[in-house]
C-alpha positions in Angstrom: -166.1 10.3 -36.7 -168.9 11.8 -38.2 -171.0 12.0 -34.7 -167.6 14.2 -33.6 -167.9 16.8 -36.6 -172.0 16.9 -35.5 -170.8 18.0 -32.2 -168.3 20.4 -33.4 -169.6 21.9 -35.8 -173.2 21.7 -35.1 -174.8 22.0 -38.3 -176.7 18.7 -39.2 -176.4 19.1 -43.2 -172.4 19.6 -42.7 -171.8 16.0 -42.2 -173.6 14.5 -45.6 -171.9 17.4 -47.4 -168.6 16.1 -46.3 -169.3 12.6 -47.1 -170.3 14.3 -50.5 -166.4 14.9 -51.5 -165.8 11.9 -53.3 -162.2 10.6 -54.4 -163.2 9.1 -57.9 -164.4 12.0 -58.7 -160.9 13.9 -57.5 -159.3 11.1 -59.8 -161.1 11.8 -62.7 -159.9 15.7 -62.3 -156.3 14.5 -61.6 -156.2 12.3 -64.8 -157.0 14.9 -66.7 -155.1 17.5 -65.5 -152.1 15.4 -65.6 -152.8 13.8 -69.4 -150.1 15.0 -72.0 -152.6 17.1 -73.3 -152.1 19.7 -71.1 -148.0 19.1 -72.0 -147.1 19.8 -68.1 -149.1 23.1 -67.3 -146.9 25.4 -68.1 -148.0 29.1 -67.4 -148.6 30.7 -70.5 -148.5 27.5 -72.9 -151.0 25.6 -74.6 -151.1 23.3 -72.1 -151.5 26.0 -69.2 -154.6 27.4 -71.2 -156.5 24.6 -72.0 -155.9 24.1 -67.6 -157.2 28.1 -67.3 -160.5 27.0 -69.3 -161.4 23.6 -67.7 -160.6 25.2 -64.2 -162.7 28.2 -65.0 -165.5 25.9 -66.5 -165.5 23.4 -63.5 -165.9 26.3 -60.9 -169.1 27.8 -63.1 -170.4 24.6 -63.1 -169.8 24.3 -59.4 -172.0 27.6 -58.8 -169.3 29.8 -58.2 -169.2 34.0 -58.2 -165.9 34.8 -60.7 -164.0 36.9 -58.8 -161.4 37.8 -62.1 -160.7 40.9 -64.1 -164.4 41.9 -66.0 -166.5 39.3 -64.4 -164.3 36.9 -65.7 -163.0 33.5 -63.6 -159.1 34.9 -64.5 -156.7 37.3 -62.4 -154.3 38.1 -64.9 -150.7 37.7 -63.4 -147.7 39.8 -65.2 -145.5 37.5 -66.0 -141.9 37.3 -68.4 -141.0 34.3 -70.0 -137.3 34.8 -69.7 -134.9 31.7 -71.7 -131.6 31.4 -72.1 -130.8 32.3 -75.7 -128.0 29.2 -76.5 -125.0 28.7 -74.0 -124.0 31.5 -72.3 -120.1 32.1 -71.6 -119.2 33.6 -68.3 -115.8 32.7 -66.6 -113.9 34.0 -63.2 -110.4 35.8 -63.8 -107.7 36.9 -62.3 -105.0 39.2 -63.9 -104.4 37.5 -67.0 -105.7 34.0 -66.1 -109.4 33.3 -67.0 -111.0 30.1 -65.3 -114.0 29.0 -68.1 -117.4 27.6 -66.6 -119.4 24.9 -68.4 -122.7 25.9 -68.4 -125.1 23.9 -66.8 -122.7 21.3 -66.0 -120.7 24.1 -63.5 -122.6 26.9 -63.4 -126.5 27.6 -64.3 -129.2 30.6 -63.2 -130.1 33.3 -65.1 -130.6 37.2 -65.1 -133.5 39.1 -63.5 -133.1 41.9 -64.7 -134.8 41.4 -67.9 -132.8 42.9 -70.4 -132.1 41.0 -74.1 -128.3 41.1 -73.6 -126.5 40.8 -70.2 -122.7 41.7 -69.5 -121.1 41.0 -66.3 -117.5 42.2 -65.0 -117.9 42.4 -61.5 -115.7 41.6 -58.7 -116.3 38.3 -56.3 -117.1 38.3 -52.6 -117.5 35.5 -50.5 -120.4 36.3 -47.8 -121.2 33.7 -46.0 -124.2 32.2 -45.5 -125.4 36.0 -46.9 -127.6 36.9 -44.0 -128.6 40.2 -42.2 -130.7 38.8 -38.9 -129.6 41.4 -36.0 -132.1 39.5 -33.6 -129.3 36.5 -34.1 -126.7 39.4 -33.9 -125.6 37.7 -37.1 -124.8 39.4 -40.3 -122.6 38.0 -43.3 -122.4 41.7 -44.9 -120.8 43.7 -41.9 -118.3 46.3 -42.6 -118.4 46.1 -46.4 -120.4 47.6 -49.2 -121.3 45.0 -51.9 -122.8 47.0 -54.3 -121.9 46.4 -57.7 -119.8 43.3 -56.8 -121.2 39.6 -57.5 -121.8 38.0 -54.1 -120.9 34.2 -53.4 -122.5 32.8 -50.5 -123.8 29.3 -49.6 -127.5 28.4 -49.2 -128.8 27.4 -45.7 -127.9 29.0 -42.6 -125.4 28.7 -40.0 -125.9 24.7 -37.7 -128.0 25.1 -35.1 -129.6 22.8 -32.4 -131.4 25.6 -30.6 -134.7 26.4 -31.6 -134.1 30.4 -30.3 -131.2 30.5 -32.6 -132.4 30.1 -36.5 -134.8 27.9 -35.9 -132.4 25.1 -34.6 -132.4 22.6 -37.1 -135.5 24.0 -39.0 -134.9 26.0 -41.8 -136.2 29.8 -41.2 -136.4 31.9 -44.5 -133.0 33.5 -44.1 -131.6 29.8 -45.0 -133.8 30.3 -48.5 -131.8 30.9 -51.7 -134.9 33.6 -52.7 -134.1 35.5 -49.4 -129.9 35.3 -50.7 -131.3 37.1 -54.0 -133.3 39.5 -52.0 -130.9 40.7 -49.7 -128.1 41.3 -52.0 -130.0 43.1 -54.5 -131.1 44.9 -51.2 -127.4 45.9 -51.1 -127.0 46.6 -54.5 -125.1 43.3 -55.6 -125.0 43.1 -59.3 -125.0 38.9 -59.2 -125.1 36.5 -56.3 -123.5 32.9 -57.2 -124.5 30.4 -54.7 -122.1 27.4 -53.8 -123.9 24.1 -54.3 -123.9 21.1 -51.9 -126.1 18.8 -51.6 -126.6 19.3 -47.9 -127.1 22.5 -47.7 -129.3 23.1 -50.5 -131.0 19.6 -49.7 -131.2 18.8 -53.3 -128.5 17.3 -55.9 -126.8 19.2 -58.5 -129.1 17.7 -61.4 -132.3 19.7 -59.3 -129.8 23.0 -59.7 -129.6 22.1 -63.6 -133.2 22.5 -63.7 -133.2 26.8 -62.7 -131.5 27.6 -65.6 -134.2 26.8 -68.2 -137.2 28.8 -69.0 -139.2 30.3 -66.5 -141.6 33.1 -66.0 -140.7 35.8 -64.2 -142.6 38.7 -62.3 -142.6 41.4 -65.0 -139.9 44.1 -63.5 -141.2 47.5 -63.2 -138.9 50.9 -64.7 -136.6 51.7 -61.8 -137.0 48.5 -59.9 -133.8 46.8 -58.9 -133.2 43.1 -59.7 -129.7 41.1 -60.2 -127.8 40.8 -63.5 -127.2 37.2 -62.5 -128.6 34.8 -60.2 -127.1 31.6 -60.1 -125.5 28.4 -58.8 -121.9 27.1 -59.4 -120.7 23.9 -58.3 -118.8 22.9 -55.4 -115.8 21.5 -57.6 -116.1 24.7 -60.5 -115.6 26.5 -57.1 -112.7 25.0 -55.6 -110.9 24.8 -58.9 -111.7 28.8 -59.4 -110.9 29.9 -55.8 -108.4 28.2 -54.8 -110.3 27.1 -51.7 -111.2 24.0 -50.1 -114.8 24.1 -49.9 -114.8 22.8 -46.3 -112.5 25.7 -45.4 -115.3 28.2 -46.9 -117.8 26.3 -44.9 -116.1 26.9 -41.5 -115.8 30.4 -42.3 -119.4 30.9 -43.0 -120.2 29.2 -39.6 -118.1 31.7 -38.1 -120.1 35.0 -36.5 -117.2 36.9 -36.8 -116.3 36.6 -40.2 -116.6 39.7 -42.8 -116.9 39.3 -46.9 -113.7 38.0 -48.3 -112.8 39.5 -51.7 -112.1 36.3 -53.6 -109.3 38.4 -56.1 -111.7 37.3 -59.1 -113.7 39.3 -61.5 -116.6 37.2 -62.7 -117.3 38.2 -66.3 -119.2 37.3 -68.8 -122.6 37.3 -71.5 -125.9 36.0 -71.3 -128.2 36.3 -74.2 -132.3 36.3 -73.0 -135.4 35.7 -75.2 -138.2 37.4 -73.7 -141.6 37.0 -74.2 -144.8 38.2 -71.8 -147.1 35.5 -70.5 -150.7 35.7 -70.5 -151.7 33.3 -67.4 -154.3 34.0 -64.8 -155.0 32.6 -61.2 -158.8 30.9 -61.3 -161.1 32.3 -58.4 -164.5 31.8 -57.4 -166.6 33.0 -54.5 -169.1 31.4 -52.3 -170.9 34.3 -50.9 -170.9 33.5 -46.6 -175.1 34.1 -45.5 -174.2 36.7 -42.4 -174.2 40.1 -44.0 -172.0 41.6 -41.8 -169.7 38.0 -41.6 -169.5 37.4 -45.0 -167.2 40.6 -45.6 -164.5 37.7 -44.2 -163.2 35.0 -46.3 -161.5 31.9 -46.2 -159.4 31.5 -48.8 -158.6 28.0 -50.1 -155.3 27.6 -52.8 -153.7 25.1 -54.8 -151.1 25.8 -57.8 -152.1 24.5 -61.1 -149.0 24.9 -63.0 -146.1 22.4 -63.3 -143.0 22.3 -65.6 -144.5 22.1 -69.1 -142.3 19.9 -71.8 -138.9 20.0 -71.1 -135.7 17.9 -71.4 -136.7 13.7 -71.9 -136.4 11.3 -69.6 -136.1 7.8 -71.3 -138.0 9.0 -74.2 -140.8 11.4 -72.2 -140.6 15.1 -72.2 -143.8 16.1 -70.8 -143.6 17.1 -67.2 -146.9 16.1 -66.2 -147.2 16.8 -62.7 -149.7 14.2 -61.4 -148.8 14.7 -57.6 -147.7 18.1 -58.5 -150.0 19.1 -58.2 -153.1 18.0 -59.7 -153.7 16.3 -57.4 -154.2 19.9 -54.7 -155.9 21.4 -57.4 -158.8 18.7 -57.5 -159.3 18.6 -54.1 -159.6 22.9 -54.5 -162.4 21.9 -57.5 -164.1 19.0 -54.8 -164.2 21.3 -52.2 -165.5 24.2 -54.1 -168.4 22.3 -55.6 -169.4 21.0 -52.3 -169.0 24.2 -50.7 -171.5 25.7 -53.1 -174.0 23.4 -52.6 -173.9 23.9 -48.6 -177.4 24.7 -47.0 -177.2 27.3 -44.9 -174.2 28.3 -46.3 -171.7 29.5 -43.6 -171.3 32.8 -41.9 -168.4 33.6 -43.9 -167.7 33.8 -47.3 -164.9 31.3 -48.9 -162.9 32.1 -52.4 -161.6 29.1 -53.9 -158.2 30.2 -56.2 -156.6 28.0 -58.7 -153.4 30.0 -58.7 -150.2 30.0 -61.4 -146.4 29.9 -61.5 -145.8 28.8 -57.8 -143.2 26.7 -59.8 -140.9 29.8 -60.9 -141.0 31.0 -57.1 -145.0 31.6 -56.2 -145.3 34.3 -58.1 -149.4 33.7 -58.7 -150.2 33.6 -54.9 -147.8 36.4 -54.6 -149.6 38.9 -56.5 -153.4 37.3 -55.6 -152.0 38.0 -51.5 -150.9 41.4 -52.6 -154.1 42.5 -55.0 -157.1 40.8 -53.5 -159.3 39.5 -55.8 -162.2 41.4 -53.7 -160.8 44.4 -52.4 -163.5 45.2 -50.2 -163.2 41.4 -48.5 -161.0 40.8 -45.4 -159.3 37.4 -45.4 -159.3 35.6 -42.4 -156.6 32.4 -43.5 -155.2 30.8 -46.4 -155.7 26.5 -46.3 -153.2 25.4 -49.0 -152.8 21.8 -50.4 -150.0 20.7 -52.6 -148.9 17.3 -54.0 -150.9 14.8 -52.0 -149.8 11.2 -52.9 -152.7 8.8 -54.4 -151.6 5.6 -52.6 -153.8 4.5 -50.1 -156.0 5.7 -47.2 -153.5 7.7 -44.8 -153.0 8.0 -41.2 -150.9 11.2 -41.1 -151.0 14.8 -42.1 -148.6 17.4 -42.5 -149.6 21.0 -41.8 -146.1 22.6 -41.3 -146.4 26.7 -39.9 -150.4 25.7 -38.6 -148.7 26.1 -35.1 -147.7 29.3 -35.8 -151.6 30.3 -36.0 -154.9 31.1 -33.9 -156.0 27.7 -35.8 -153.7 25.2 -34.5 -156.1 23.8 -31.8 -158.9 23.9 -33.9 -156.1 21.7 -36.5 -155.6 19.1 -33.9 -158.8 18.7 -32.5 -160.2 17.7 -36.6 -157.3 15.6 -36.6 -157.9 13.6 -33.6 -161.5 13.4 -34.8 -160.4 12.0 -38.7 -158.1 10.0 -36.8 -154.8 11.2 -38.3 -152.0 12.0 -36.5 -150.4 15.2 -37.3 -146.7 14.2 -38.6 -143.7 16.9 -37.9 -142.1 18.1 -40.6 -140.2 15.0 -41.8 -137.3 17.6 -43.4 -137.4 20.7 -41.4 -133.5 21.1 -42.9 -135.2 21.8 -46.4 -137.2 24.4 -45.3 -141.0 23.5 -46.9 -142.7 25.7 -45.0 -141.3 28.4 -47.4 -141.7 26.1 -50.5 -145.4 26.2 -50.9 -148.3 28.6 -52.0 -149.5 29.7 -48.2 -146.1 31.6 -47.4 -147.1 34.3 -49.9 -150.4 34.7 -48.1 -148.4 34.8 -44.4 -146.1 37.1 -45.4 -149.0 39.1 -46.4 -149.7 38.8 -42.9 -153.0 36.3 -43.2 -153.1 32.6 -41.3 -151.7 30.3 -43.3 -150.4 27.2 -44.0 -150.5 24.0 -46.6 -152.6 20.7 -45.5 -150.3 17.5 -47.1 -150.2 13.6 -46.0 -147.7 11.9 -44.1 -146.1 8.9 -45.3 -148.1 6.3 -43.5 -151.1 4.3 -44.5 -153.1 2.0 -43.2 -152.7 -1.6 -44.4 -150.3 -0.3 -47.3 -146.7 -1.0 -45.4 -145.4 -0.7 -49.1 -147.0 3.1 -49.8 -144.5 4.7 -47.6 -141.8 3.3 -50.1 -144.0 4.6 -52.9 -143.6 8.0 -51.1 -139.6 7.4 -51.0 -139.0 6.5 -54.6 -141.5 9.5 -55.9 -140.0 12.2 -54.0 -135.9 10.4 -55.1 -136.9 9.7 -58.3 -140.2 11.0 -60.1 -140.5 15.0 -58.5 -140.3 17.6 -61.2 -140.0 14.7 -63.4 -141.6 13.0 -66.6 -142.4 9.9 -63.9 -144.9 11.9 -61.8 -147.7 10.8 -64.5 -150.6 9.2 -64.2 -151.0 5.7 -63.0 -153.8 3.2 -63.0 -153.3 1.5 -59.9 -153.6 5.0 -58.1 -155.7 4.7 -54.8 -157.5 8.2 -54.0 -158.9 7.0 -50.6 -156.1 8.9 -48.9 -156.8 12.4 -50.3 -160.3 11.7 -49.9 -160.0 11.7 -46.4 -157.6 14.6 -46.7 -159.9 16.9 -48.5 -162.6 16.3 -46.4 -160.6 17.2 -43.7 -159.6 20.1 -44.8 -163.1 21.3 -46.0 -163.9 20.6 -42.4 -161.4 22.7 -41.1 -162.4 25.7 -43.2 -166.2 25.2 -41.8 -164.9 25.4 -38.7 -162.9 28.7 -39.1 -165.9 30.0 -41.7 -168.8 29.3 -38.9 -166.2 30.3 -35.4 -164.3 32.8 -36.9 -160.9 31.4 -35.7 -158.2 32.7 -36.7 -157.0 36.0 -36.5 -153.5 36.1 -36.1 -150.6 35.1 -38.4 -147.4 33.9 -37.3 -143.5 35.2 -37.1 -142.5 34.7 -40.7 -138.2 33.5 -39.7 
């Protein structure tokens, strides 16, 4: 394997620097970004500053450039800590009837518009699957105006086994709830109110629960439209307030030719906000490329260092540590960036190395660092992304959904082949992870992109792959996803280096220079 990279890459130095990323090392970072005194990483916390400094002390120590506001390691982000302020009452009616909502147990979200005290009295409209896509020659919203009405719509899109028509069965971003919220308030839609099944949101009800906490928010601007309301309600609160069989709405959503039903309910209520701003920064560093004219081009390599911070307990636990998610991307950004550093001859083109914040409240730090470049002047060639990588063992698959989509997918499979991992399909194409993670801000931004994570394979550890199973059912964007001492880093080792490799290889060819269709 390391004869192959010689050959590819043809630098003789490259080889010892790869063997150089070491997974105890990773470990160590992981253990302590994931120790409860961090209190789960929340942007704008304690927890989330004391991450901020060691991040921005780890790159200086790496031999980094700060690339932040001042000279500074940080890229302040504008964010809004926006919380529920106690239960809100909101309730559907009809002439004189009123049909309550239990929050949280029936219904949960939360404004965006940002305003202390909300009131809602709008009429309900069912829409579909709420999707405008005219190359489908599909849209949910024909022949009615939804503005100032509250819009209830399913998430997902319509079934599909062709691949020319949404995707077939892989979720394009019209099947994303944040694509539902953008498109209505497009319209003018004063709420949306999505219907919650498991299958077609691909998560349970007690995921759901979870968006109606505290979050940050992208700070709104004066005169910038954003939704009083943007929720879920349950498939039974549903049936019980519309009179409709939720199988019956279903079919009609399936249907091209349907238009937005008025439902004959006004959904009304009050939602009380505490607002706060958040001071929280993405971390980058540059490594300066050694061609003068090259080094004006950057890779840019990402991994979110914020998790859920201290919320509800779990059988006595309350931090949200986020072990897998994702300290564990976030040390392999720190490995690679001190190895990076210390290349001799450094590559042709530069690389900056961002730490970035809130992709847990909808990506928001790799939003704005795509859409105000920490070096103005610097044109970035692709985005490698890694997120939640799973310490159990040396892998023999990788996952590098939307890589296909790119210039670099031939230069991804031929690393691949040489690391000896097989490149694994996206194991849930139905949920739609290509959308999920911190590269879809940078390809929508229209930059190569995509996230490097493992498969669920690994050699000589039949047993991991169940690992893998009861994390992701049990433990994800939970107190369990904490620290363990029987971890085995060999795995993302291996990954890491790989992906280092893979950014010497677009940094020294220059591959890469288209993105992909976003849908």
């Amino acid at each position: 394997m390391r004869l192959g990279l010689l050959l590819i890459l043809g630098i003789a130095a490259v080889s010892a620097q790869i063997d150089q990323i070491d997974g105890q090392r990773i470990a160590a970072y992981v253990k302590f970004l994931s120790s409860d005194l961090l209190e789960g990483r929340a942007p704008g916390t304690r927890g989330g500053q004391i991450a901020e400094e060691y991040l921005a002390a780890q790159f200086a120590l790496a031999g980094l450039t700060p690339l932040g506001k001042a000279g500074t390691w940080f890229q302040r982000v504008p964010l809004v800590s926006v919380a529920v302020d106690g239960t809100p009452r909101l309730s559907f009616a009809r002439g004189g009837r009123s049909v309550p909502l239990r929050w949280s147990d029936e219904i949960t979200g939360k404004p965006y518009s940002q305003s202390p005290v909300t009131r809602i009295d709008a009429e309900a409209v069912f829409a579909g699957y709420g999707i405008t896509a005219p190359e489908f020659n599909w849209d949910n919203y024909k022949n009615f105006d939804v503005r100032g009405k509250a819009v209830v719509l399913f998430t997902g899109e319509p079934d599909s086994e062709d691949p020319q028509f949404f995707g077939g069965k892989a979720l394009t971003y019209y099947g994303r709830w944040t694509y539902k919220y953008e498109e209505a308030t497009r319209r003018g839609a004063v709420a949306v109110l999505i219907i919650h099944t498991t299958p077609t949101a691909s998560y349970g009800w007690n995921v759901v629960q979870g968006f109606g906490r505290a979050e940050p928010q992208a700070q709104r601007q004066s005169g910038e439209a954003a939704l009083d309301f943007g929720g879920w309600i349950s498939a039974e609160a549903a049936e019980r307030a519309f009179g409709r069989k939720i199988d019956d709405l279903l079919a009609m959503a399936q249907d091209r030719s349907s238009e937005p039903l008025p439902l004959g309910l006004r959904l009304q209520g009050e939602i009380r906000l505490q607002l706060k701003p958040i001071v929280t920064s993405n971390i980058v560093g540059l490594v300066r490329g050694r061609d003068p004219e090259l080094a004006r081009e950057a890779v840019i390599f990402t991994a979110h260092w914020d998790h859920l911070g201290v919320g509800e307990p779990v059988q006595g636990d309350a931090i949200y540590n986020g072990a897998l998610d994702n300290a564990t991307g976030t040390a392999v950004l720190l490995e690679m960036a001190k190895a990076w550093a210390s290349l001799e001859p450094r590559p042709k083109r530069s690389a900056v190395f961002a730490a970035v914040t809130a992709e847990e409240a909808g990506l928001l730090g790799s939003q704005y660092c795509a859409q105000h470049p920490p070096s103005p002047g610097m044109k970035l060639v692709a985005n490698l992304n890694v997120d939640m990588l799973y310490p159990y063992g040396r892998n023999t698959e990788i996952v590098v959904n939307g890589a296909e989509r790119t210039a670099l997918w031939q230069a991804v499979q031929s690393l691949a082949s040489r690391f000896e991992l097989s490149i694994l399909p996206d194991p849930r194409p139905e949920a739609g992870s290509y959308y999920r993670s911190d590269h879809f801000s940078f390809a929508q931004a229209g930059i190569p992109a995509f996230s490097v994570g493992m498969g669920r394979s690994f050699a000589g550890k039949p047993a991991a792959s169940e690992r893998v199973r009861t994390f992701l059912e049990q433990d994800y964007h939970q107190p369990g996803d904490q620290w363990r001492d029987d971890f085995d880093f060999s795995g993302i080792e291996l990954t890491a280096r790989y992906v280092f490799a893979l950014g010497l290889e677009i940094s020294s060819q220059g591959v890469g220079s288209s993105g992909g269709r976003i849908p």
